[in-house]
NUVO-131818 format. One record per residue (C-alpha): x, y, z; residue in three letters. Coordinates in steps of 0.25 Angstrom, whole numbers, padded with zeros to 4 digits, always signed. Example, Ala and Ser with C-alpha at 12.3 -4.5 7.8 and 13.67 -1.06 7.14 Angstrom:
BEGIN
+0049-0018+0031ala;+0055-0004+0029ser;
REM end
This chain:
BEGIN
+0583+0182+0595unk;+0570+0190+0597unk;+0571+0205+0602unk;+0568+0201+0616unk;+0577+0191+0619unk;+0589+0200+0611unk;+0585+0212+0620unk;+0587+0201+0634unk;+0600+0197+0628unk;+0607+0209+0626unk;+0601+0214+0640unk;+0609+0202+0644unk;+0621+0203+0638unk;+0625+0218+0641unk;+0620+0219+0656unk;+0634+0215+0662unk;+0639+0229+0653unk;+0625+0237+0659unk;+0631+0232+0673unk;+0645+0234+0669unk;+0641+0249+0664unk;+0634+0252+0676unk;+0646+0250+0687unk;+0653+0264+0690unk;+0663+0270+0682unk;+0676+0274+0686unk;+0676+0285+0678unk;+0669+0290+0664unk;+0680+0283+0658unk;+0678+0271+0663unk;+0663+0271+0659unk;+0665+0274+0647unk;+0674+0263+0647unk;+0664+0253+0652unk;+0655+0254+0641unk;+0666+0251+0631unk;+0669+0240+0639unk;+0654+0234+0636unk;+0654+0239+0622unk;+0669+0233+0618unk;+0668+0221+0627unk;+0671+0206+0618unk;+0656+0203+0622unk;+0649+0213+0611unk;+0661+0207+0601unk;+0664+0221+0593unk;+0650+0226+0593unk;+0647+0224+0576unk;+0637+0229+0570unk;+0624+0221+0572unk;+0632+0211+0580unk;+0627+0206+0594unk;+0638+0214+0601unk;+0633+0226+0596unk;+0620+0223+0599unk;+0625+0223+0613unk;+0631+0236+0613unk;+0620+0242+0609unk;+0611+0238+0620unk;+0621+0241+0629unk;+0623+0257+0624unk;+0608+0258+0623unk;+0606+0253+0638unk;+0617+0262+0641unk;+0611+0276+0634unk;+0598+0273+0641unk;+0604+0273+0653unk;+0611+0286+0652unk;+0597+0292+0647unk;+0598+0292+0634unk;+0585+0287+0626unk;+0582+0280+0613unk;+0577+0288+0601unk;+0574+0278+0593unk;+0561+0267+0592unk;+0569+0255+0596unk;+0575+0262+0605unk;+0591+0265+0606unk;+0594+0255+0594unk;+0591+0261+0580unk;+0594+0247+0572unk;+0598+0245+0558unk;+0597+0233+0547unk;+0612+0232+0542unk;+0618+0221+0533unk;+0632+0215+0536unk;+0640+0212+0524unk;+0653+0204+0525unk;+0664+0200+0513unk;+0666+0185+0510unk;+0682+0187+0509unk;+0682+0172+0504unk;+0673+0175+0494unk;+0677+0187+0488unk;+0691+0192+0483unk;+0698+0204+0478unk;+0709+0204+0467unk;+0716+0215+0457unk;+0717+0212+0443unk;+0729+0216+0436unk;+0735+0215+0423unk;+0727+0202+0422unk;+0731+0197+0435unk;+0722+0194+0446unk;+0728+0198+0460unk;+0720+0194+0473unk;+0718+0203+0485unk;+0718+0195+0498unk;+0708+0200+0505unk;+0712+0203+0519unk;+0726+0205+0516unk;+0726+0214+0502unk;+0711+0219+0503unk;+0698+0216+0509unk;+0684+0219+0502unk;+0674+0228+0510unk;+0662+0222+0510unk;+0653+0233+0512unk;+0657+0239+0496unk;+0650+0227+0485unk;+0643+0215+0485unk;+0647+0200+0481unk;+0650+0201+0468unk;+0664+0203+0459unk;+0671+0219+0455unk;+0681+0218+0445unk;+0684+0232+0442unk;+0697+0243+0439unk;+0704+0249+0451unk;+0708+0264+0451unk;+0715+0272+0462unk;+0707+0283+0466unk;+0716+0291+0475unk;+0709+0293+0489unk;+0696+0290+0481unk;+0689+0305+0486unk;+0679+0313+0481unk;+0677+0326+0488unk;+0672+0337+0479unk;+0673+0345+0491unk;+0687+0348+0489unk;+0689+0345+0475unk;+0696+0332+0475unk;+0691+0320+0469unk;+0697+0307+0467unk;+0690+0301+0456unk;+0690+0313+0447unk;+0692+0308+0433unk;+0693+0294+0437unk;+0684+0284+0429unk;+0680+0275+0440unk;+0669+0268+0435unk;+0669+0253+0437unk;+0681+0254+0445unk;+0685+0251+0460unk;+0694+0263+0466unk;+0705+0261+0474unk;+0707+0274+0484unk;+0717+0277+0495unk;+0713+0281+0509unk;+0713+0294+0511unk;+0711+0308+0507unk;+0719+0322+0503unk;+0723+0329+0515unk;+0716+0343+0512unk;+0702+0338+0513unk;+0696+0339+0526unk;+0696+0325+0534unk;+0679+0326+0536unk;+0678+0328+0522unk;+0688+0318+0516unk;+0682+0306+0525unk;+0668+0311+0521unk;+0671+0308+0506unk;+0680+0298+0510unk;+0669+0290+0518unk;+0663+0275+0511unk;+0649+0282+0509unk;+0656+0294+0500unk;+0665+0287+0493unk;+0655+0276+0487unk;+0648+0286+0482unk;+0659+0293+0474unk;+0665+0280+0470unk;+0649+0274+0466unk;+0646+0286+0456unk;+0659+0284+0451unk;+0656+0271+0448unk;+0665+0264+0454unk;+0664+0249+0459unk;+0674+0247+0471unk;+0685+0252+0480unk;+0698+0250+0485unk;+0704+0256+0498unk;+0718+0257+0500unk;+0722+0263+0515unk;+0734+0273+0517unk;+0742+0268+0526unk;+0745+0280+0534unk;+0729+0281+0537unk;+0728+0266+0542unk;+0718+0263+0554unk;+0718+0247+0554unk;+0728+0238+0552unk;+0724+0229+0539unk;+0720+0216+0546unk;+0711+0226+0554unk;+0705+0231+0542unk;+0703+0218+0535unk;+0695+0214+0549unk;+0687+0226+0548unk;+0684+0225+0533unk;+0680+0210+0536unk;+0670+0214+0546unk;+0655+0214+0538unk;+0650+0226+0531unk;+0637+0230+0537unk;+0627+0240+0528unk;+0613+0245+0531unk;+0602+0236+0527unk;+0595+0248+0521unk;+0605+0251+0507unk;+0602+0266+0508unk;+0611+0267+0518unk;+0624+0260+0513unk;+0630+0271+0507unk;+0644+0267+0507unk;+0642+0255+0498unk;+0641+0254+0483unk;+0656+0249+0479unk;+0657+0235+0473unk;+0669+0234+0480unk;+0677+0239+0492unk;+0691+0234+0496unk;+0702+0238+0507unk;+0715+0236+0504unk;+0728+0233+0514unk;+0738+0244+0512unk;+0750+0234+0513unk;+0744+0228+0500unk;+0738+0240+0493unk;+0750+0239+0482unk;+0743+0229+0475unk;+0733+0238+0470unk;+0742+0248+0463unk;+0753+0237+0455unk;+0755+0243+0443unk;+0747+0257+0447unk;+0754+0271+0443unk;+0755+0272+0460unk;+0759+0262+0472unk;+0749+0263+0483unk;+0762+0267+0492unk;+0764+0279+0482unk;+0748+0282+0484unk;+0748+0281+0499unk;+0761+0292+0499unk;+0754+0302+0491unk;+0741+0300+0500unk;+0751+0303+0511unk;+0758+0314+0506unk;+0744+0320+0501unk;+0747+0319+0488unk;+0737+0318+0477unk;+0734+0303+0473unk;+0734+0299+0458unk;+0722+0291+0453unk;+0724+0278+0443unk;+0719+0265+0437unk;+0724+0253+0443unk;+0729+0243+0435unk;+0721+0231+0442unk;+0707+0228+0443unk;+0701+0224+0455unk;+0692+0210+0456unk;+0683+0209+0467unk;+0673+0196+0472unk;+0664+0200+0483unk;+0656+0191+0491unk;+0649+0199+0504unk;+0638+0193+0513unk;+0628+0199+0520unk;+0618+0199+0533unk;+0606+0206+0539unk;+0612+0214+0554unk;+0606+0222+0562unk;+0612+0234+0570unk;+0607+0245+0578unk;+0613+0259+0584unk;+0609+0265+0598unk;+0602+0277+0599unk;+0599+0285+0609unk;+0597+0300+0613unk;+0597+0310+0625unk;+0586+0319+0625unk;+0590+0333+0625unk;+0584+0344+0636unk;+0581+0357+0626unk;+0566+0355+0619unk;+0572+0359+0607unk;+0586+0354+0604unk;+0583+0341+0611unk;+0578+0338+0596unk;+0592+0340+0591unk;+0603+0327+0593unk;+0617+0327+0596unk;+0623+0312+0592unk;+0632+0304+0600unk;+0638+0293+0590unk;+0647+0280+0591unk;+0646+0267+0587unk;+0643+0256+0591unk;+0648+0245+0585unk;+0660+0239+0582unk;+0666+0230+0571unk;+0663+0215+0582unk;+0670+0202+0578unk;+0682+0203+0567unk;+0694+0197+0564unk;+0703+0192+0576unk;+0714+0201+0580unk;+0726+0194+0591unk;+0712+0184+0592unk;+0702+0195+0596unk;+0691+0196+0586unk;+0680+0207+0595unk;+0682+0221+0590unk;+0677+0228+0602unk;+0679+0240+0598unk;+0680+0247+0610unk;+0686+0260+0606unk;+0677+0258+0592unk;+0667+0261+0597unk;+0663+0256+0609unk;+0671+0269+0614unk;+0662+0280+0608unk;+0649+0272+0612unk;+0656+0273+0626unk;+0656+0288+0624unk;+0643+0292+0623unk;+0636+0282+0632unk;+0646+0291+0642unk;+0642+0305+0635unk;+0625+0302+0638unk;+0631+0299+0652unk;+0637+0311+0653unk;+0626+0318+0646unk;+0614+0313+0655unk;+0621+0315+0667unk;+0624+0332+0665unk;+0614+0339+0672unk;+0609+0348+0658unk;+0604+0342+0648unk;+0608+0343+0633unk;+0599+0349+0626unk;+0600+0340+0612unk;+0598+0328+0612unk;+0610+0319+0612unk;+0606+0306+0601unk;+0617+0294+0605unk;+0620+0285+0594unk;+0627+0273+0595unk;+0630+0266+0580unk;+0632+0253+0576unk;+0640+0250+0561unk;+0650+0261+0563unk;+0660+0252+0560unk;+0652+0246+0547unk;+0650+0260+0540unk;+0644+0270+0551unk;+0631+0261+0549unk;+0624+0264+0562unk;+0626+0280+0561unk;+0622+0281+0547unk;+0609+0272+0550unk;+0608+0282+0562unk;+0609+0294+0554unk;+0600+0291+0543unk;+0590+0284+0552unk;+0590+0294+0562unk;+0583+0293+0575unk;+0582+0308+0575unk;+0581+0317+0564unk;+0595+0317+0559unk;+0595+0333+0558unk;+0592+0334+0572unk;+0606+0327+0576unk;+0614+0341+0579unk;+0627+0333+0578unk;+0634+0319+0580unk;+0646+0316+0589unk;+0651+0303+0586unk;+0662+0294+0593unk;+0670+0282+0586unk;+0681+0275+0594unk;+0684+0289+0600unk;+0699+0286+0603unk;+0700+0288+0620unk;+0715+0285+0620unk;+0721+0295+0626unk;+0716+0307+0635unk;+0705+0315+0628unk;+0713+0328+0625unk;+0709+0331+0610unk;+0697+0327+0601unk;+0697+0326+0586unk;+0681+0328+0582unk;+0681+0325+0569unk;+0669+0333+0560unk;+0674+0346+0570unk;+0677+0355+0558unk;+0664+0351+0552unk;+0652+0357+0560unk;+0650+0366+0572unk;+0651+0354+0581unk;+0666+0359+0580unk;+0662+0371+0591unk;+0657+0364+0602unk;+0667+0353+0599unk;+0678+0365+0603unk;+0672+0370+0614unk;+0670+0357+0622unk;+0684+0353+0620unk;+0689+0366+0625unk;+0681+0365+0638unk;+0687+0350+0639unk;+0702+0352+0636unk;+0699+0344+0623unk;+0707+0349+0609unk;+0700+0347+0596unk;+0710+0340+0585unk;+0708+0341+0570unk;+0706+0327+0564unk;+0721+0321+0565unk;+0718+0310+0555unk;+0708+0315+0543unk;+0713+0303+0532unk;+0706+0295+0543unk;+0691+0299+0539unk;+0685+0297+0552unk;+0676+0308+0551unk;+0668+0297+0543unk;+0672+0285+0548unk;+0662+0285+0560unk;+0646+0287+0564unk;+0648+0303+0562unk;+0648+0302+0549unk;+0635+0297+0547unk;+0629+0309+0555unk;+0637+0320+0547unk;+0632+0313+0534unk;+0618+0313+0540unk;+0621+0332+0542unk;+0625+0328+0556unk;+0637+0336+0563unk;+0647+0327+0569unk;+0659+0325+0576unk;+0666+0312+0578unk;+0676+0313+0592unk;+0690+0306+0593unk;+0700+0310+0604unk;+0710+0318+0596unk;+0724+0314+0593unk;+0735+0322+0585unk;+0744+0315+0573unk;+0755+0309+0580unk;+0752+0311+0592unk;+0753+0298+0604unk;+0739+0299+0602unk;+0738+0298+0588unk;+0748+0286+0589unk;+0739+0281+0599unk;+0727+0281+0590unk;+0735+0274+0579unk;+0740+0264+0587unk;+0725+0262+0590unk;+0719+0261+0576unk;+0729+0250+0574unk;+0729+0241+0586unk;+0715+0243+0589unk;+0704+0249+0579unk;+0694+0239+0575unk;+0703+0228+0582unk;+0698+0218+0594unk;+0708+0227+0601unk;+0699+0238+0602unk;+0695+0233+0616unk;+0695+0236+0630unk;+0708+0232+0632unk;+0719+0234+0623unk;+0719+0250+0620unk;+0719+0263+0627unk;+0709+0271+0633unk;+0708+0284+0639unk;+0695+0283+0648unk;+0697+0297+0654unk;+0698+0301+0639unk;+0686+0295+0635unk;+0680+0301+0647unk;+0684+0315+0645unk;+0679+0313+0629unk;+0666+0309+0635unk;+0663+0323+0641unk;+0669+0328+0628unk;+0659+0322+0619unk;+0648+0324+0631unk;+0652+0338+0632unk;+0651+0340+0615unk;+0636+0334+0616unk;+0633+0343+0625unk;+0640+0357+0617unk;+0632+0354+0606unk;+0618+0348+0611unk;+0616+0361+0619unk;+0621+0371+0608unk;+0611+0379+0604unk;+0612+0376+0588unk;+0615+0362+0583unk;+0629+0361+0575unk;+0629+0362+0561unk;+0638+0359+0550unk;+0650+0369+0548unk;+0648+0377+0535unk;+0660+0373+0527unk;+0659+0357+0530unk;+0656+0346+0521unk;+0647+0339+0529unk;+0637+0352+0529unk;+0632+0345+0518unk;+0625+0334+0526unk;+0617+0344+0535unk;+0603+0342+0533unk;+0593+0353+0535unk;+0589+0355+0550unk;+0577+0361+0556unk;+0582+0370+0568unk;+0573+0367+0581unk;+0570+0381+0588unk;+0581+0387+0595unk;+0584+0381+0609unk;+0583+0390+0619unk;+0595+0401+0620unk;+0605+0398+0632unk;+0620+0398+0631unk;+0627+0384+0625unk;+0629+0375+0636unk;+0643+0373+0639unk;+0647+0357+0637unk;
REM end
C-alpha cells in the first residue's frame, strides 16, 4: 500500500476513537481512562512493534498531541521511524541438551528452558558450563564475580540477583544485558544461562515461555545492538533448575538459600556440558516513535528540554491464555501514554507558560530492549545535552490512592530537590526503593537517557514490603503482567489516583522547566560518569523559582 492510501486508512480506522476522545469527561480520571481505552481496545491487538496496531496508536497520540498544542520537531513530522529486524527461534529446529559423564540429557524447551533468540545465530555451541555466582562485575565496590575464573570458551551459568550492600541503581546498571555482554565478551565467553530465584519472580513460567517466544527485534544498524554478542542465551524454569547442578559441589536449593540469606556464593565447574542447535529466522520491520514538543516561553531556556517518556508499544499477539491471545496492555503501557497526553492538557491549559521546552516522547520497542528510547537518544532530534532531564512512566501502577511515590534515580541527581518539594505541597511521601533485586532502574526508556548524561527519574506509585498495597502489586504481577488480562476489564484502577499523579508529574515538569539552573548529576553518583560537556546558555533573567 502506497503512503497515500495507508495515511486514508488509518484516518479511517481511528476517527471513531477521535470522536470517542472528544465527548466530555466526567472527570480527569475518566479522560485519562478514554485514551486507554483506545489504546488497549482488542482492535490495535497488543500494539507490537512494527505491527498494524501500533501503527494505529501512533497516529492516534500524534493527532492527539497536535491537538493539545504540542508541535513536531522532527522533518517527518511527530514520527521519528527506525529500520529494525525481527528475529524469531525455530523451537522445532533447534534443541538444547546437557551432556554428562557420556550421557546426553535433553532439555524441553518450553518446560526445562527456552533459548533467547536475541543471543546467536543458527548454528550449533558445545561448550563447558560453570556457576558464576550472580555473574557481577562492579569494580565500584570491589566485587567481582569472575575473578580467577578461566572462562574462556565457556557458557556461564549465573543466579538472579545481587549482594544486598550495593546500591539498587548501581547493581541493576551492571546487572543490565548491554553491561553484562560486555564483561562476559572480553572474558571470552560463549553463552549464558539464567537461573531465576524464586523469591524475586514476576511471571509465572508459562508467561515467561510466552514472552521469550515473542520475536526478538534489533536495529537494522549493528552499531546499535549492543547487548548482543553471546552464541547462546538460555532461561531456565526454577521448578527444573536442579538438573543443571547433578553431581555439582552445591544444589541449586542450597544456592538460592545462601542468595537469601546474603551469603556469599561459591563459584565451580559443572560437571556437564551444554549442547545447543540454534535455527533463528529473520525479517525486515519498520517501527517509528512519536515526537513532539512544547515550545517554551523564556528566549533563552526555551533551548533547553525537559523529556516526558513512555512507550508505546506493547508485546500484541502471543500465546492464548483462558482462550485470549491480545495482550492489551493496558496498564503496560497504554497507561503512561495516557498520562502525558493529560500532563500537555494540563500544561497548555495554565495561564504562564513554562519556560523550557517540554520534548514528549512516546517509544516503541520497549518491551524488545528499550529500542525506541535508545534510537531516540542517540539520534536525537535535539541535541542530546540540551535535554535538562527525563521523566519517564512504564505501567505506573494506579491501584490504589496516590498517597506515596517511589521515584526511582532520586538519590542520583538534583532532580531529588524539587522532587521533595512538589510532594510536600501535594500531601505525597517519597519511598526509598521497596524492591532493588528487581532492577527497574534499567528495565525501562530512562535508562537509555541516563546512558545517553541525561538526569532521570522513572515514577511508580509507592508501596511498602508487605503492605496490602504491596500484596496488591504481587497479586498483579502474577494474574496480569504481560497477560491478555491486562485489559480494561479484569483489574483495579484508581482514576482519582491516576488523576491526582497527573497534577503530580504536571507539577514536577513545571519545578524543573522554570528553575533557574538545569539539574545535574549528584557529585558522588555512578552515573556522573555519562554527563557530557554542556555549554551553559546565558543566564535567564533573575526572578524567584516559580512555585509548581
Amino acid at each position: 500500500m502506497n503512503r497515500a492510501s495507508t495515511a486514508a486508512a488509518l484516518a479511517l480506522f481511528i476517527s471513531p476513537f477521535i470522536s470517542l476522545a472528544a465527548e466530555p469527561p466526567v472527570s480527569e480520571g475518566d479522560r485519562w481512562w478514554k485514551h486507554i481505552e483506545v489504546l488497549s481496545s482488542d482492535a490495535l491487538e497488543g500494539r507490537d512493534t512494527g505491527s498494524k496496531g501500533y501503527e494505529t496508536a501512533a497516529g492516534y497520540v500524534s493527532k492527539e498531541l497536535a491537538a493539545l498544542g504540542v508541535k513536531p520537531v522532527l522533518k517527518t513530522g511527530f514520527l521519528q521511524p527506525m529500520a529494525l529486524q525481527s528475529r524469531r527461534l525455530v523451537e522445532a529446529k533447534s534443541s538444547v541438551a546437557l551432556v554428562r559423564g557420556g550421557q546426553t540429557l535433553p532439555l524441553v524447551q518450553g518446560e526445562d528452558v527456552m533459548l533467547s533468540s536475541q543471543q546467536g545465530d543458527s548454528g550449533t555451541v558445545d561448550a563447558p558450563l560453570v556457576f558464576v555466582g550472580y555473574g557481577l562485575s562492579i569494580p565500584e565496590k570491589g566485587h567481582d564475580d569472575f575473578a580467577g575464573l578461566d572462562l574462556k570458551g565457556k557458557v556461564v551459568v549465573l543466579l538472579q540477583g545481587g549482594p544486598a550492600n550495593i546500591p539498587g541503581p548501581l547493581k541493576s546498571h551492571f546487572g543490565s544485558w548491554t553491561e553484562r555482554v560486555k564483561v562476559l565478551k572480553r572474558a571470552g565467553a560463549v553463552g549464558v544461562v539464567y537461573l531465576q530465584n524464586p523469591k524475586l519472580l514476576e511471571l509465572p513460567w508459562d508467561r515467561m515461555v510466552a514472552s521469550i517466544r515473542n520475536p526478538t527485534v534489533l536495529f537494522t544498524d549493528p552499531s546499535l545492538n549492543d547487548s548482543r554478542g553471546l552464541k547462546v542465551g538460555v532461561v531456565a524454569n526454577v521448578a527444573h533448575s536442579q538438573k543443571w547442578f547433578e553431581g555439582a559441589p552445591h544444589t541449586y536449593e542450597e544456592l538460592v538459600t545462601l542468595a537469601n540469606a546474603d551469603q556469599p556464593l561459591p563459584k565451580f565447574d559443572l560437571p556437564s556440558r551444554l549442547k545447543v542447535k540454534l535455527s533463528i529466522e529473520s525479517k525486515p520491520l519498520k517501527s517509528m516513535n512519536v515526537v513532539g514538543v512544547m515550545p517554551g516561553s523564556d528566549k533563552v531556556l526555551a533551548k533547553e528540554y525537559v523529556v516526558l517518556s513512555a512507550h508505546l508499544d506493547h508485546v500484541g499477539i502471543g500465546d492464548p491464555v483462558k482462550g485470549d491471545r491480545i495482550y492489551n496492555g493496558a496498564m503496560d503501557n497504554a497507561s503512561g501514554v495516557a498520562a502525558l497526553l493529560e500532563v500537555a492538557r494540563a500544561l497548555r491549559e495554565q495561564p504562564r507558560k513554562l519556560k523550557r521546552s517540554v520534548l514528549f516522547a512516546l517509544v516503541t520497542g520497549e518491551e524488545k530492549g528499550l529500542l525506541g528510547s535508545k534510537y531516540f537518544a542517540s539520534r536525537p532530534p535535539v541535541p542530546i545535552t540540551s535535554m535538562v532531564a527525563d521523566f519517564n512512566l512504564d505501567m505506573f501502577m494506579p491501584h490504589w490512592p496516590f498517597t506515596a511515590v517511589v521515584a526511582h534515580g532520586k538519590d542520583e541527581s538534583t532532580l531529588s530537590a524539587p522532587l521533595s518539594e512538589v510532594a510536600a505541597q501535594q500531601g505525597v511521601r517519597v519511598l526509598a526503593d521497596p524492591e532493588p533485586d528487581r532492577n527497574l532502574f534499567v528495565r525501562s526508556d530512562q535508562y537509555s537517557f541516563i546512558r545517553e548524561g541525561v538526569p532521570a527519574l522513572f515514577f511508580k506509585f509507592g508501596y511498602t514490603l508487605g503492605s496490602d498495597e504491596h500484596k496488591l502489586f504481587k497479586q498483579w504481577l502474577t494474574e496480569h503482567y504481560h497477560a491478555p488480562s491486562d485489559d480494561l476489564s479484569q483489574q483495579p484502577v484508581d482514576r482519582e489516583g491516576a488523576a491526582r499523579f497527573i497534577a503530580f508529574l504536571t507539577a514536577m515538569t513545571r519545578a524543573v522547566a522554570d528553575a533557574p539552573e538545569r539539574p545535574r548529576w549528584n557529585d558522588d553518583s555512578f552515573f556522573r560518569r555519562f554527563a557530557k560537556p554542556v555549554t551553559e546558555p546565558a543566564k535567564a533573567p533573575s526572578s524567584p523559582a516559580a512555585k509548581p
